[in-house]
C-alpha distance (Angstrom), angle and dihedral (degrees) to the residues before:
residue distance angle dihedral
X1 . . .
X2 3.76 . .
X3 3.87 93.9 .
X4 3.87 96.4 59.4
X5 3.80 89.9 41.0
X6 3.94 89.8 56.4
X7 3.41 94.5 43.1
X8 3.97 89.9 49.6
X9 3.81 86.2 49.3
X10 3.79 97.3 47.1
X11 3.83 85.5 46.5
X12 3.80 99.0 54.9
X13 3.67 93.7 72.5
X14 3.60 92.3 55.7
X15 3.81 94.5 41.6
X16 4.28 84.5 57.0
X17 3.58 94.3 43.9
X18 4.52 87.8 54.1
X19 3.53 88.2 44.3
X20 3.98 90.4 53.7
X21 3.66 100.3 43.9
X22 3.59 96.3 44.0
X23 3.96 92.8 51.7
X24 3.57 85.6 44.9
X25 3.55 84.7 55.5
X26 3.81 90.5 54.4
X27 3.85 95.3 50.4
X28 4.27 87.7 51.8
X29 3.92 86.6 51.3
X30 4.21 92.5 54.5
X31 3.48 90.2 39.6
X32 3.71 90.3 52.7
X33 3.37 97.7 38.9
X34 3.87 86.9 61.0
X35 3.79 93.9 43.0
X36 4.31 78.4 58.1
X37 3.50 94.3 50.2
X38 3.97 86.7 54.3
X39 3.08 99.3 49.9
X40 4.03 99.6 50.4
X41 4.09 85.7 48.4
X42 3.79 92.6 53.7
X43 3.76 96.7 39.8
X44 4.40 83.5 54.1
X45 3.61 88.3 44.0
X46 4.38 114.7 92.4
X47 3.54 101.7 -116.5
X48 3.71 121.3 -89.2
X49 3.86 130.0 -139.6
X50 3.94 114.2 -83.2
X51 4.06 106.5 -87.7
X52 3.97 125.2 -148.4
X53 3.11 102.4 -91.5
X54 4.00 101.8 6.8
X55 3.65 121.2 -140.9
X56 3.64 105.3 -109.2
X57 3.95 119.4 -108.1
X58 3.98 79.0 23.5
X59 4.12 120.3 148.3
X60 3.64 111.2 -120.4
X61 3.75 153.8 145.1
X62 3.75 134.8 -135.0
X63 3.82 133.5 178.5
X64 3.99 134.0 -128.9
X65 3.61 152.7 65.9
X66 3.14 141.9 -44.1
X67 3.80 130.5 -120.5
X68 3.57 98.1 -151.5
X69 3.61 98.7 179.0
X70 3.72 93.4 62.7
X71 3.45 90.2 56.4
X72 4.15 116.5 142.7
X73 3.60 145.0 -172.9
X74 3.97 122.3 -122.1
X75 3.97 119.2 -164.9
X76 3.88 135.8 -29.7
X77 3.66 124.0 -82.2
X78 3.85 129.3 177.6
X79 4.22 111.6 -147.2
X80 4.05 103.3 -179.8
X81 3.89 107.3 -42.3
X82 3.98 90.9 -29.7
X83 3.36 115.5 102.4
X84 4.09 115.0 -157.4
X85 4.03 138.3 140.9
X86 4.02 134.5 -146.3
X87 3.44 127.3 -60.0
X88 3.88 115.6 -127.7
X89 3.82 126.8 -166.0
X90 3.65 128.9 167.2
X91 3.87 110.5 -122.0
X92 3.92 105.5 -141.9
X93 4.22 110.0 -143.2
X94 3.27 138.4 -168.8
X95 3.71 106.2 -145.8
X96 3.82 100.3 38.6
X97 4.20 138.1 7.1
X98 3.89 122.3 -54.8
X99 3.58 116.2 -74.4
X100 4.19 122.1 -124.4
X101 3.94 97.8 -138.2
X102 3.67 122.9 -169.0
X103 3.70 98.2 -143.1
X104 3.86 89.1 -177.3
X105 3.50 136.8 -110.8
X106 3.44 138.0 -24.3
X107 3.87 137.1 162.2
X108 3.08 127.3 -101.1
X109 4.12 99.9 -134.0
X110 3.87 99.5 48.2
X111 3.97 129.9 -171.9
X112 4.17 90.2 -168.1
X113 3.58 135.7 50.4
X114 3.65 113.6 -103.9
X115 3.75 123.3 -111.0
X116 4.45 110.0 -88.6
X117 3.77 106.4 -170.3
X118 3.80 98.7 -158.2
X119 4.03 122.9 -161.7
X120 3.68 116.6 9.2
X121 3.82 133.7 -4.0
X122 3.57 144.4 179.5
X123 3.64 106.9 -146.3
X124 4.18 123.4 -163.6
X125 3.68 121.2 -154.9
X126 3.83 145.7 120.0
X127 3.24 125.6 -88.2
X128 4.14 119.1 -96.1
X129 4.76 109.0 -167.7
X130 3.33 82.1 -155.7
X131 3.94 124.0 -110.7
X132 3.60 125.8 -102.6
X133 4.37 118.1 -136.5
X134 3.57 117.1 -100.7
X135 3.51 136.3 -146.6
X136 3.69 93.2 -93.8
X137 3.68 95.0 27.1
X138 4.32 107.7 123.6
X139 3.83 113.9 -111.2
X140 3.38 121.7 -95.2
X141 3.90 119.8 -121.3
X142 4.15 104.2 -141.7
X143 3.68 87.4 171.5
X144 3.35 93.8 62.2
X145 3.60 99.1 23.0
X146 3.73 102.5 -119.7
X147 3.54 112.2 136.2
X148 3.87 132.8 -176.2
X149 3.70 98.5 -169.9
X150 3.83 131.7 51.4
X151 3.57 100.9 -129.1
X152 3.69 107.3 149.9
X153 3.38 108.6 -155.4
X154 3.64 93.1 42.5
X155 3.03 90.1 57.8
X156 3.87 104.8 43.0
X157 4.15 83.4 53.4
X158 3.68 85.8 53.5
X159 3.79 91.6 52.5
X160 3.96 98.2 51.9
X161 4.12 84.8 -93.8
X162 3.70 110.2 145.6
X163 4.14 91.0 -168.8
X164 3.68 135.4 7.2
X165 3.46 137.3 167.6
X166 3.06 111.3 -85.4
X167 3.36 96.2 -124.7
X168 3.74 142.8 62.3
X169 3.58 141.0 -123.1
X170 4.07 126.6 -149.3
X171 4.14 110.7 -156.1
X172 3.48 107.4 -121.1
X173 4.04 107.7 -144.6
X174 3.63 175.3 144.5
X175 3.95 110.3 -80.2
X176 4.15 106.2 -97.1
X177 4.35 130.9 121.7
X178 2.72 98.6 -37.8
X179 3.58 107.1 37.9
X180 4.01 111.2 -148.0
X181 3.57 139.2 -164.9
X182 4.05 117.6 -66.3
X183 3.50 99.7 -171.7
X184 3.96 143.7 30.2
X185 3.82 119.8 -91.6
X186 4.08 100.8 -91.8
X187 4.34 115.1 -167.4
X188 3.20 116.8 -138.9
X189 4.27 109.3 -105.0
X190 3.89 98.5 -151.3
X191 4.21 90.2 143.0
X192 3.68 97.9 101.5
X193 3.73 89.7 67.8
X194 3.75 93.3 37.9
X195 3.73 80.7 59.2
X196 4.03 97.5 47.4
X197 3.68 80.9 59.0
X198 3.52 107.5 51.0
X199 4.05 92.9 44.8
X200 3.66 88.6 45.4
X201 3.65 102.9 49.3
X202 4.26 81.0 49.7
X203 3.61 85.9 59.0
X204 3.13 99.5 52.7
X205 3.76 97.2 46.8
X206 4.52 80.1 53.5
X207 3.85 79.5 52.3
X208 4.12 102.7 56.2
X209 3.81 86.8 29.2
X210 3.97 83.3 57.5
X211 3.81 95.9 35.2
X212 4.02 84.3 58.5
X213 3.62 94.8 49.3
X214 3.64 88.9 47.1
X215 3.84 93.7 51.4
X216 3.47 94.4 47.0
X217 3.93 96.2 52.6
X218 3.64 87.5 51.3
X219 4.04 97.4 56.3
């Protein structure tokens, strides 16, 4: 009798610890089931003027020029066999510090002359908090301003910026050169079956644990 008892022992731990993650699991998938929800509304909504701070992932619009020639490219991103990145350009305000805007992607071998708003704009996009490098995150190139992560100031100090925000904002847009975003950011929601795992693999350890104690009354 001591060997099941032990093992039932050792095994309660575990059984706690599959419990926990898969609830866990349970409270991620509400949480990002709301985030969802959030997301869809804004991305219906008309955009609304830029807020102090804005809500990140929020709709919104903000006026004023463009500094073309501290324009930048962010990342690497394959469309069909053309290979291009993100066009960046500070947007110079006059009621708060330039702007990084990702105006969207264009390759990087082109045949036509990319599209130079000049004077001013009112730009619509979502809005990006800006990403810190990783550990395994490429290294940016400020002298030749080729970057791989969205880090706004970074970036604005690489481009002769004493302040930006330090946020971002990605044009939201018809298809053109460049070619912006269509759509709001939307994570992937895989914690319902993260869940199903965790609460089954905890039955099944209540299963053998029971299957023992079965066996063991029978002998």
């Amino acid at each position: 009798m001591r060997r099941p008892l032990l093992l039932t022992l050792l095994s309660l731990p575990v059984l706690a610890i599959l419990l926990a993650l898969g609830t866990w699991q349970v409270q991620r998938l509400h949480w990002k089931t709301d985030l969802l929800a959030r997301i869809a509304a804004a991305e219906a909504a008309p955009a609304a003027p830029l807020r102090d701070p804005p809500e990140p992932l929020a709709k919104a619009r903000v006026t004023g020029r463009f500094d073309h020639a501290r324009e930048a490219l962010l990342g690497l991103e394959v469309r069909g066999p053309v290979l291009g990145a993100h066009l960046l350009t500070p947007l110079i305000r006059a009621d708060g510090p330039p702007i990084i805007v990702d105006r969207g992607w264009v390759p990087l071998e082109r045949s036509a002359p990319l599209s130079h708003p000049e004077g001013e704009v009112t730009v619509e996009g979502w809005v990006h908090p800006g990403d810190r490098p990783g550990l395994f995150s490429a290294r940016d190139d400020p002298a030749g301003r080729r970057f791989y992560t969205l880090d706004p100031p970074a970036i604005g100090a690489a481009l002769g910026l004493p302040t930006v925000a330090p946020f971002a904002l990605v044009a939201l847009g018809p298809s053109g050169s460049p070619d912006p975003a269509r759509t709001l950011p939307r994570p992937t929601n895989n914690h319902l079956g993260y869940a199903i795992t965790w609460y089954g693999l905890a039955l099944a350890l209540v299963g053998v644990l029971a299957a023992i104690a079965f066996k063991r009354t029978r002998i």
